[in-house]
Rosetta silent file (secondary structure, phi, psi, omega in degrees, C-alpha in Angstrom):
SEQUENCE: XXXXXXXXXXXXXXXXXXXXXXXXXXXXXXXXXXXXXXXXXXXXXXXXXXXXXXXXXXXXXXXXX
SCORE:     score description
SCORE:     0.000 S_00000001
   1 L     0.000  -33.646 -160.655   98.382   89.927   90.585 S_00000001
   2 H   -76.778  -26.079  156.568   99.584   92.187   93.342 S_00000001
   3 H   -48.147  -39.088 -160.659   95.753   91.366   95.114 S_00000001
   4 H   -90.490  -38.995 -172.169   96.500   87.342   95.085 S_00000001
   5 H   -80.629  -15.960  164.730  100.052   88.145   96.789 S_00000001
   6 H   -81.732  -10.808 -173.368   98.365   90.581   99.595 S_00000001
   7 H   -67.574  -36.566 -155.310   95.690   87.814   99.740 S_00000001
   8 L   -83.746    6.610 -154.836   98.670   85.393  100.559 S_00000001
   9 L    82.741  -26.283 -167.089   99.968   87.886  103.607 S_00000001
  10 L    90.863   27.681 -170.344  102.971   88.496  101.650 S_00000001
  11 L  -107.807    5.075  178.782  104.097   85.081  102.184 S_00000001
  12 L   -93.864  159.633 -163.892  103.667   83.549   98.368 S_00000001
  13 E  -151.491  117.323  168.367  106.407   84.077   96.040 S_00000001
  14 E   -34.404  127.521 -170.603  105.262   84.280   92.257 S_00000001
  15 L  -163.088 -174.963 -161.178  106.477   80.979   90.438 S_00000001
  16 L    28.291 -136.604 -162.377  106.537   78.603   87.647 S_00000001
  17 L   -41.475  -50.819 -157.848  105.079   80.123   84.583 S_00000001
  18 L   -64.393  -10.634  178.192  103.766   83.508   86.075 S_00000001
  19 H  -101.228   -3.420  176.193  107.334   84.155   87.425 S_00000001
  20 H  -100.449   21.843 -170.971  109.118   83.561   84.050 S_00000001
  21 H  -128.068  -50.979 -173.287  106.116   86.001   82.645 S_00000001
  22 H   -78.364  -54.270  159.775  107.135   88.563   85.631 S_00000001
  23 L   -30.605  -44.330 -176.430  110.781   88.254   84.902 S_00000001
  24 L    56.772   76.882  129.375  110.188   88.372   80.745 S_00000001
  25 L  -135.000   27.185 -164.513  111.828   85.287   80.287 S_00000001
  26 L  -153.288  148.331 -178.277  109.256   83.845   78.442 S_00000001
  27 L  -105.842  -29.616  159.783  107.001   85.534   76.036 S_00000001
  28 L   -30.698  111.473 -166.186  104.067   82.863   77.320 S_00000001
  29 L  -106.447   84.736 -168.900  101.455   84.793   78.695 S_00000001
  30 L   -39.331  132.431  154.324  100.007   82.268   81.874 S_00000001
  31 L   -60.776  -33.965 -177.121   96.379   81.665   82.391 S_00000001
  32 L  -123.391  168.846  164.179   96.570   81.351   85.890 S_00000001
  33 E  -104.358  121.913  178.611   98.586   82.690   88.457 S_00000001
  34 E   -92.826  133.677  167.238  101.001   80.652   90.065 S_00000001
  35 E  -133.066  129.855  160.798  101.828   81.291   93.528 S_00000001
  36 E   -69.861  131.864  153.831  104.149   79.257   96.074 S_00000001
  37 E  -109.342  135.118 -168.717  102.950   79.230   99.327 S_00000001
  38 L   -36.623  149.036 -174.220  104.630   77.911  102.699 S_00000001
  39 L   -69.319  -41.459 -161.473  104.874   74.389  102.887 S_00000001
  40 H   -88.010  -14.295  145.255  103.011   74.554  106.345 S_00000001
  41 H   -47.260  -13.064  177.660   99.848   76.399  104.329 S_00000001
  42 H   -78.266  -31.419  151.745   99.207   73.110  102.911 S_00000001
  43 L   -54.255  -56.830  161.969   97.360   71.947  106.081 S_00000001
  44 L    -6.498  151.047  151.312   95.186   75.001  105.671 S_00000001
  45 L  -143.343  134.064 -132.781   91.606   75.304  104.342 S_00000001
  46 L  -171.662  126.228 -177.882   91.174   78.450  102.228 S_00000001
  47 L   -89.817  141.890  152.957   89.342   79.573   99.230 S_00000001
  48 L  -106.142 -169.160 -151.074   92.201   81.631   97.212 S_00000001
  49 L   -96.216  147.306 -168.632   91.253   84.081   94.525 S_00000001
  50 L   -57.609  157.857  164.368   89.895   82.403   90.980 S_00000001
  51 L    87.569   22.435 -176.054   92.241   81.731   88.493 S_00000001
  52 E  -120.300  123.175  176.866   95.177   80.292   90.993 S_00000001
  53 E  -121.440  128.735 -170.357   97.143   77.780   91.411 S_00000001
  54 E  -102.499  117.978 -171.927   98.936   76.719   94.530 S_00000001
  55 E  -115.150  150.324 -177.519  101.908   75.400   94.902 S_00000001
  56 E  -118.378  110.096  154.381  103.306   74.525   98.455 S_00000001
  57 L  -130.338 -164.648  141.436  107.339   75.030   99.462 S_00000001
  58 L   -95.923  107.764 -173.805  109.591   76.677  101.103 S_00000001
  59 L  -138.545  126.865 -150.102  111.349   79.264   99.948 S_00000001
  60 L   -79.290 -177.522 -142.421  113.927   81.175  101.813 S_00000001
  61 L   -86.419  -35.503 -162.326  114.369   84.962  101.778 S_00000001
  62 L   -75.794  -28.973  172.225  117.730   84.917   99.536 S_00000001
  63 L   -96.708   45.561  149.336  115.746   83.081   96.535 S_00000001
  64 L   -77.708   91.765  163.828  113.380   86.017   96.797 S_00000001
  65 L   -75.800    0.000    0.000  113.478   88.349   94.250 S_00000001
């Protein structure tokens, strides 16, 4: 996982399932890896790493864990 988040720059933030998996607040073991990416990455065109799913927000540095 730590590959798909240097892939992202360090600007994706782990989410949905794969962050309630990272967290252990879920015993659900994800298929994919979710990662949030900047809202303004949506306009992009980008292969990401297999297995991924991309979600696009904004998410400031204080809901950063």
């Amino acid at each position: 996982m730590v590959a798909v988040w240097l892939w992202s720059e360090q600007q994706g933030v782990f989410s949905h399932q794969t962050a309630l998996a990272l967290h252990n607040l879920s015993d659900v073991l994800p298929h994919r890896v979710h990662l949030t990416l900047p809202a303004n990455w949506k306009q992009r065109r980008f292969r990401g790493p297999a297995d991924t799913v991309f979600h696009h927000a904004d998410v400031g540095k204080t809901k950063r864990v």
